[in-house]
Residue frames as a rotation matrix with the C-alpha (Angstrom) as fourth column:
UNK 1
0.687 0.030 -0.726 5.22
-0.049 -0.995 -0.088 -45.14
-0.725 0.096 -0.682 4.70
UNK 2
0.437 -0.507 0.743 6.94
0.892 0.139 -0.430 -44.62
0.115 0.851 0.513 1.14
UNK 3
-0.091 -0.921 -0.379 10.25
0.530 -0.367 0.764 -42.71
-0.843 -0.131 0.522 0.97
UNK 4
0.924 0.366 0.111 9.55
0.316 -0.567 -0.761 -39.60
-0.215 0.738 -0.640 -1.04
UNK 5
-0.061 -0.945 0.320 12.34
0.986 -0.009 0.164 -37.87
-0.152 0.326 0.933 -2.95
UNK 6
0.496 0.018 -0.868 12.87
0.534 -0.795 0.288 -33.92
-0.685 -0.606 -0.404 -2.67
UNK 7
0.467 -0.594 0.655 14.94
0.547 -0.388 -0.742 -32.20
0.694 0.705 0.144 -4.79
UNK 8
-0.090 -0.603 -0.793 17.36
0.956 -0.275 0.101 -30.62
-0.279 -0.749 0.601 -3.49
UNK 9
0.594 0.173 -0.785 16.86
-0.156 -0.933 -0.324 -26.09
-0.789 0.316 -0.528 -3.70
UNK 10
-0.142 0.973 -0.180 15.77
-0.879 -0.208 -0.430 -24.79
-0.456 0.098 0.885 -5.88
UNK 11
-0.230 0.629 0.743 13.28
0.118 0.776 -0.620 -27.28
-0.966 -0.055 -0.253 -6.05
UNK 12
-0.882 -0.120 0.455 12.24
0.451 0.062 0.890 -27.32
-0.136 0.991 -0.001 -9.63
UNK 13
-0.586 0.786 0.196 8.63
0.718 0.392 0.574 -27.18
0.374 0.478 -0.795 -8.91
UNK 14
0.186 0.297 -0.936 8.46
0.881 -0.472 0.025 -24.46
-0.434 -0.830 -0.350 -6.93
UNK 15
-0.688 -0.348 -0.637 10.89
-0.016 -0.870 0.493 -22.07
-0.726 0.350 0.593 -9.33
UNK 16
-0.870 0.165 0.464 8.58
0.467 -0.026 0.884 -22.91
0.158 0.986 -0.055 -11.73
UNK 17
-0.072 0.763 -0.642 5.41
0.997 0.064 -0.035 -22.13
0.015 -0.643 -0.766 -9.45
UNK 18
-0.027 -0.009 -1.000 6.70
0.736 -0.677 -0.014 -19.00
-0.676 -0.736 0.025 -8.68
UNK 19
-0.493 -0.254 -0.832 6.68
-0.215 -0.891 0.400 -17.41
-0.843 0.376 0.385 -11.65
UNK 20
-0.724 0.643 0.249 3.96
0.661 0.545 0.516 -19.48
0.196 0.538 -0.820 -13.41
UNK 21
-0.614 0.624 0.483 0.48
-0.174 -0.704 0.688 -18.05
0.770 0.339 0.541 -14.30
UNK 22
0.126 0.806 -0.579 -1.00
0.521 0.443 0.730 -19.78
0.844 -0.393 -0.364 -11.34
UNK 23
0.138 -0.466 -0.874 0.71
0.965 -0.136 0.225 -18.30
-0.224 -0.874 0.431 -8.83
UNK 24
-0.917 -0.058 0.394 0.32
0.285 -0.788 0.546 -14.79
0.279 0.613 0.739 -10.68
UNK 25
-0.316 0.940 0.125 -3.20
0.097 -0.099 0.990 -15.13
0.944 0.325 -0.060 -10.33
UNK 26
0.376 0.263 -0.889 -3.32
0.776 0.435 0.457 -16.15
0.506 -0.861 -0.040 -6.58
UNK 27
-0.377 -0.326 -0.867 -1.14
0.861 -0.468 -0.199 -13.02
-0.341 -0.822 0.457 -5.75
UNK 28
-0.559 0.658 0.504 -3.24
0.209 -0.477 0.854 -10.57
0.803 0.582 0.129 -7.98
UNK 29
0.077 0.953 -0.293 -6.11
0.392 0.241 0.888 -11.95
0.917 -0.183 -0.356 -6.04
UNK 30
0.309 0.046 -0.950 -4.30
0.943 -0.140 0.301 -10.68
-0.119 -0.989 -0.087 -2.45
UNK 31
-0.618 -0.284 -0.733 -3.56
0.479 -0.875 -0.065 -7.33
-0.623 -0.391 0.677 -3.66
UNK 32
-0.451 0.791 0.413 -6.98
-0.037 -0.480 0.877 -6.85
0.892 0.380 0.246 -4.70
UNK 33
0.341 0.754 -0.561 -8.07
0.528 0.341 0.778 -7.39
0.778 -0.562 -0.282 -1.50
UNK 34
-0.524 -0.788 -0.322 -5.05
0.836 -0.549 -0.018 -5.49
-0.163 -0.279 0.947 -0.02
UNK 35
-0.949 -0.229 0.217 -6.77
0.300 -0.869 0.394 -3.01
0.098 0.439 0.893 -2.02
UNK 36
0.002 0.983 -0.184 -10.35
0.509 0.157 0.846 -3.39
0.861 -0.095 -0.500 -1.16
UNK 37
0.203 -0.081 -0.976 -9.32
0.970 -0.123 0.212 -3.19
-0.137 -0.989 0.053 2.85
UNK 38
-0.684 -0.535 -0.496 -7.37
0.633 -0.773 -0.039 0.35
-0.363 -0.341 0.867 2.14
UNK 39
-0.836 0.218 0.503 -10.48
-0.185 -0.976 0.115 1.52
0.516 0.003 0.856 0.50
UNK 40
-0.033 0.953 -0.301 -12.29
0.201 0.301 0.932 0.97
0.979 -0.030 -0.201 3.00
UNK 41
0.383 -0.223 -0.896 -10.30
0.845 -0.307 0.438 2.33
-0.372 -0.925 0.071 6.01
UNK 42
-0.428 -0.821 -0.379 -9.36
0.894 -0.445 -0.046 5.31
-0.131 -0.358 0.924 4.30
UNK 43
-0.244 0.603 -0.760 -11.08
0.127 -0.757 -0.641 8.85
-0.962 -0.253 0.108 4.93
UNK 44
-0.435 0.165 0.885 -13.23
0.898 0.155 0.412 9.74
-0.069 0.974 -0.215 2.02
UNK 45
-0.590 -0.034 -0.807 -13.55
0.004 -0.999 0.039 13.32
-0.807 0.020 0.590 2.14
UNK 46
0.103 0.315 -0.943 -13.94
-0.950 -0.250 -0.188 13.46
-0.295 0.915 0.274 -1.87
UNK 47
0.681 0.176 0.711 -13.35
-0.188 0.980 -0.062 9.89
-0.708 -0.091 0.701 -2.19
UNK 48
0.805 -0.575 -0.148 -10.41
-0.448 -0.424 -0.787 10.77
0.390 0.700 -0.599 -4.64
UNK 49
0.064 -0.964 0.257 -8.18
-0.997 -0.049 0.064 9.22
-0.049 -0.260 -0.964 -2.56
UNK 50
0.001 0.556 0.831 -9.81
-0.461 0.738 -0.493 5.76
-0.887 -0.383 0.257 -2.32
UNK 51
0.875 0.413 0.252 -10.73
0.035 0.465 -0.885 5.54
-0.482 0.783 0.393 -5.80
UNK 52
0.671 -0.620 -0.407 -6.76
-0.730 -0.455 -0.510 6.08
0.130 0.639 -0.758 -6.81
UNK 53
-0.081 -0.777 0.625 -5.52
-0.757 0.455 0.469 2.95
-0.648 -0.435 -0.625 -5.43
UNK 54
0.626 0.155 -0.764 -4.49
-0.760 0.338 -0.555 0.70
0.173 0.928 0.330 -8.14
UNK 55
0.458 -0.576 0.677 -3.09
-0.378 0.563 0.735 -2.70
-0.804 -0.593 0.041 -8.05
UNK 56
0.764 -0.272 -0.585 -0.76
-0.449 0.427 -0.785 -5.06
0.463 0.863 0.204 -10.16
UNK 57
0.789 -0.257 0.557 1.42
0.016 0.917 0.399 -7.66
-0.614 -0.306 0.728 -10.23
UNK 58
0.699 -0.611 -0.371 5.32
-0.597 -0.213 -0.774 -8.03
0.394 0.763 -0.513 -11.49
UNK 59
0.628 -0.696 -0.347 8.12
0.654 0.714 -0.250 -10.62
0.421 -0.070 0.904 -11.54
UNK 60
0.402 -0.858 0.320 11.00
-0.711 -0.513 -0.481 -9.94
0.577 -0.034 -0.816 -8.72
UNK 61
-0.154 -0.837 0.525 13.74
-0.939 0.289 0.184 -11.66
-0.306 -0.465 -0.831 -7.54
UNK 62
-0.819 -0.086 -0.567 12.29
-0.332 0.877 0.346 -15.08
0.468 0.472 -0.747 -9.45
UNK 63
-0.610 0.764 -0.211 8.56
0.769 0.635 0.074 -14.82
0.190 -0.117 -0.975 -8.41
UNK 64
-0.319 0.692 0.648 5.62
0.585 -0.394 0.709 -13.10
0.746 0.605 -0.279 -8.75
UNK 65
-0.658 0.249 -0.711 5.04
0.609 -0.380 -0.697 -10.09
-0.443 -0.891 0.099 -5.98
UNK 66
0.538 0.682 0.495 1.65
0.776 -0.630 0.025 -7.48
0.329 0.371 -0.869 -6.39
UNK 67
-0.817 -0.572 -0.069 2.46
0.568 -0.778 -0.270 -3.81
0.101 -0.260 0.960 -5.99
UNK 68
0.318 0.906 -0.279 -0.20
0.941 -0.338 -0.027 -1.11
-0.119 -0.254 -0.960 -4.56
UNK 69
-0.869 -0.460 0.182 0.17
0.443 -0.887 -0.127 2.36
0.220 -0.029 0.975 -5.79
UNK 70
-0.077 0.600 -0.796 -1.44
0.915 -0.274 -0.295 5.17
-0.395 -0.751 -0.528 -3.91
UNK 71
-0.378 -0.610 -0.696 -2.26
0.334 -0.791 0.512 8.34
-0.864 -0.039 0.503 -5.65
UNK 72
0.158 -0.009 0.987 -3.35
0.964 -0.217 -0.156 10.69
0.216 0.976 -0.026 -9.06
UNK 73
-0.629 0.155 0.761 -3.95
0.464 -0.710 0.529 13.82
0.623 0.687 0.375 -10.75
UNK 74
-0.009 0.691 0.722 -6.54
-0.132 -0.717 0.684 14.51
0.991 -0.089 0.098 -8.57
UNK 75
0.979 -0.035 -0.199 -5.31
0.202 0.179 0.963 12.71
0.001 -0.983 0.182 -5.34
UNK 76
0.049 -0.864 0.501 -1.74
-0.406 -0.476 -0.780 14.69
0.912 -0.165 -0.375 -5.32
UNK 77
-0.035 -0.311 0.950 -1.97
-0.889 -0.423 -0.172 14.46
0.456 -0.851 -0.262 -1.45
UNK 78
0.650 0.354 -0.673 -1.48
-0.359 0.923 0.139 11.04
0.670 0.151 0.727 -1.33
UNK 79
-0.156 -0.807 -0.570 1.83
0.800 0.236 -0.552 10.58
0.580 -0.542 0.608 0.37
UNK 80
-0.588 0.137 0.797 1.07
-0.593 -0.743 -0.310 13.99
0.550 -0.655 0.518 2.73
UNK 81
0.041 0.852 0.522 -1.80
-0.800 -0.285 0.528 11.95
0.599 -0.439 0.670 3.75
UNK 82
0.448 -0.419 -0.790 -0.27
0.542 0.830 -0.132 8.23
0.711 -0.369 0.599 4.65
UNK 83
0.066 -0.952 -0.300 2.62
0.860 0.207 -0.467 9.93
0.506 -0.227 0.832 6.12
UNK 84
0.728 0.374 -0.575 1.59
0.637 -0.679 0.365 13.60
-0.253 -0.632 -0.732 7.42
UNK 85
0.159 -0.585 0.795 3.85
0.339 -0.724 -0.601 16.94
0.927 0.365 0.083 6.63
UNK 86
-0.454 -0.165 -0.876 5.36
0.879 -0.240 -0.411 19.21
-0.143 -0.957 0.254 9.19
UNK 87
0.339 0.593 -0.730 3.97
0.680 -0.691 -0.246 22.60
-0.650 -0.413 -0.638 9.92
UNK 88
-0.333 -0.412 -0.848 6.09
-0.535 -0.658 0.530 24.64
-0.776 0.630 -0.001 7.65
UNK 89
-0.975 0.217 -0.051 4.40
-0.020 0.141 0.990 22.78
0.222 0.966 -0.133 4.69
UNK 90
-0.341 0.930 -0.139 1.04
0.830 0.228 -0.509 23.36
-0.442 -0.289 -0.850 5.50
UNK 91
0.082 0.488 0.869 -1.22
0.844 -0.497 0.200 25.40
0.530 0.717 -0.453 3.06
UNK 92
-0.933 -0.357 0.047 -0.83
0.279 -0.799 -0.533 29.02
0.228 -0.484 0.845 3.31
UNK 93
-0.459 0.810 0.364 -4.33
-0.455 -0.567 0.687 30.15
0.763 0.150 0.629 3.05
UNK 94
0.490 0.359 -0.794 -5.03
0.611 0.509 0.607 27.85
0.622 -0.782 0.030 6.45
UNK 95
-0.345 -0.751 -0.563 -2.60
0.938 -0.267 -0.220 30.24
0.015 -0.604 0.797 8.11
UNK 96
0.817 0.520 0.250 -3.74
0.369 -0.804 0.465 33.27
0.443 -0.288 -0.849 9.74
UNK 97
0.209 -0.828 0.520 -1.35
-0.144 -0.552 -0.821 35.74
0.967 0.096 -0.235 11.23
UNK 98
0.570 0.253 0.782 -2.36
-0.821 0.222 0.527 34.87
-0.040 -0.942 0.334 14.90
UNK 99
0.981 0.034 0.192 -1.71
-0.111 0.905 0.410 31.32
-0.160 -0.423 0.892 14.14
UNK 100
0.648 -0.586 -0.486 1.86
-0.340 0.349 -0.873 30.97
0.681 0.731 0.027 12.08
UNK 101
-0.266 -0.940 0.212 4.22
-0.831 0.113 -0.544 30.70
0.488 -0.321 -0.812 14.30
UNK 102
-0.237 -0.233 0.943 2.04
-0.870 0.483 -0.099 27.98
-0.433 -0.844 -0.317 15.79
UNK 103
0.892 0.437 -0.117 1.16
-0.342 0.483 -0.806 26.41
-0.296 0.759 0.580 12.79
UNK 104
0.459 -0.827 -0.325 4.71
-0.739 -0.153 -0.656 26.59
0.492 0.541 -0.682 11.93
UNK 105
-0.181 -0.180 0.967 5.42
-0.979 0.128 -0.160 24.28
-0.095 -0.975 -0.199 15.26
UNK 106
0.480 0.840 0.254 2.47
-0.721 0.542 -0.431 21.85
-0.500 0.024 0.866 14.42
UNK 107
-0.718 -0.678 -0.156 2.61
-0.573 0.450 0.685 18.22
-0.395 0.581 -0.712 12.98
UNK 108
0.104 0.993 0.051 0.30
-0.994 0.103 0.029 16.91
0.024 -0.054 0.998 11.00
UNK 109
-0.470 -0.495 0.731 0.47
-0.596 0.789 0.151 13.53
-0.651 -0.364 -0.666 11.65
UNK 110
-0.799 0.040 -0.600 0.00
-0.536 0.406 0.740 10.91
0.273 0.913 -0.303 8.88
UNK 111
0.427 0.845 0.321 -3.05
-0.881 0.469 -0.063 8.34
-0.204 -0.256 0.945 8.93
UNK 112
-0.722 -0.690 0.049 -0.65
-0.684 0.723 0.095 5.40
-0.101 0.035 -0.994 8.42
UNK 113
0.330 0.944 -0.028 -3.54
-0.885 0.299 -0.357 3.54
-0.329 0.143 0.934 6.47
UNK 114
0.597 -0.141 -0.790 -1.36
-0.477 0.729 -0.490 0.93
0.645 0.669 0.368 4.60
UNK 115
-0.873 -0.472 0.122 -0.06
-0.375 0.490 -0.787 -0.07
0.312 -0.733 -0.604 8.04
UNK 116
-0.189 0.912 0.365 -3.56
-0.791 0.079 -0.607 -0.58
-0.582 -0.404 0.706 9.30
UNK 117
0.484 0.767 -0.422 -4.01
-0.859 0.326 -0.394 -2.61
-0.165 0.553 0.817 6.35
UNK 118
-0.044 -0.968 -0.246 -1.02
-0.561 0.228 -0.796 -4.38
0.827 0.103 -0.553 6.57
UNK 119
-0.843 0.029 0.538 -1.69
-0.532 0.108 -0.840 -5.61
-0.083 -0.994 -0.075 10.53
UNK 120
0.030 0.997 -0.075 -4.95
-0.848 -0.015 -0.529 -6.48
-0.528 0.080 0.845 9.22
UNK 121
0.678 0.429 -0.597 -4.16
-0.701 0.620 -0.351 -9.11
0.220 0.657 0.721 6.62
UNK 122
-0.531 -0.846 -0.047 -1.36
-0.501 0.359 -0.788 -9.99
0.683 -0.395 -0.614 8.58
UNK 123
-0.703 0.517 0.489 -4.51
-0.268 0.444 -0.855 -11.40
-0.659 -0.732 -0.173 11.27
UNK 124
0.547 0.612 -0.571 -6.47
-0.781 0.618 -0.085 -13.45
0.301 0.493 0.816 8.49
């Protein structure tokens, strides 16, 4: 067995790795899939919500991380839907006089899709 030599941190070959084009490409590639999975577990009503996730890829802390944004113009109700609203924000025109005060109560609870999706690639 031959006695290998290490660098000591940071490793050269690694800082370079991390922020090289190869290693750009390889995390791209998991938050397109990231992004595949969320449209594909999340509710497609109008499908507006699905077709707004967008990925991409930027340099922090000295290496290359992807970022998923969730959301447009025409999916506003992006973050209402992940997360959920309380009763006092809930459209008025759903409210009926009968119901407010229990509407007012109510939570809608979120669909916590980018946890789902999360847990998910976390078991590949």
């Amino acid at each position: 067995m031959e006695d290998v030599n290490v660098p000591a941190m940071p490793n050269p070959f690694i800082t370079q790795f991390l922020v090289g084009p190869t290693c750009r490409a390889l995390v791209f590639e998991v938050a397109e899939l990231y992004q595949a999975l969320y449209r594909g577990v999340v509710a497609k009503r109008t499908g507006e919500l699905a077709k707004s996730a967008r990925v991409s890829t930027g340099i922090e802390d000295g290496r290359w991380v992807g970022f998923m944004e969730i959301g447009s113009s025409t999916a506003y109700y992006a973050a209402s839907h992940e997360f959920g609203v309380t009763g006092d924000r809930l459209s008025a025109p759903r409210r009926t006089a009968d119901t407010a005060r229990q509407v007012f109560n109510e939570v809608s609870k979120g669909a916590h899709d980018l946890n789902k999706i999360l847990n998910l690639m976390g078991a590949l």
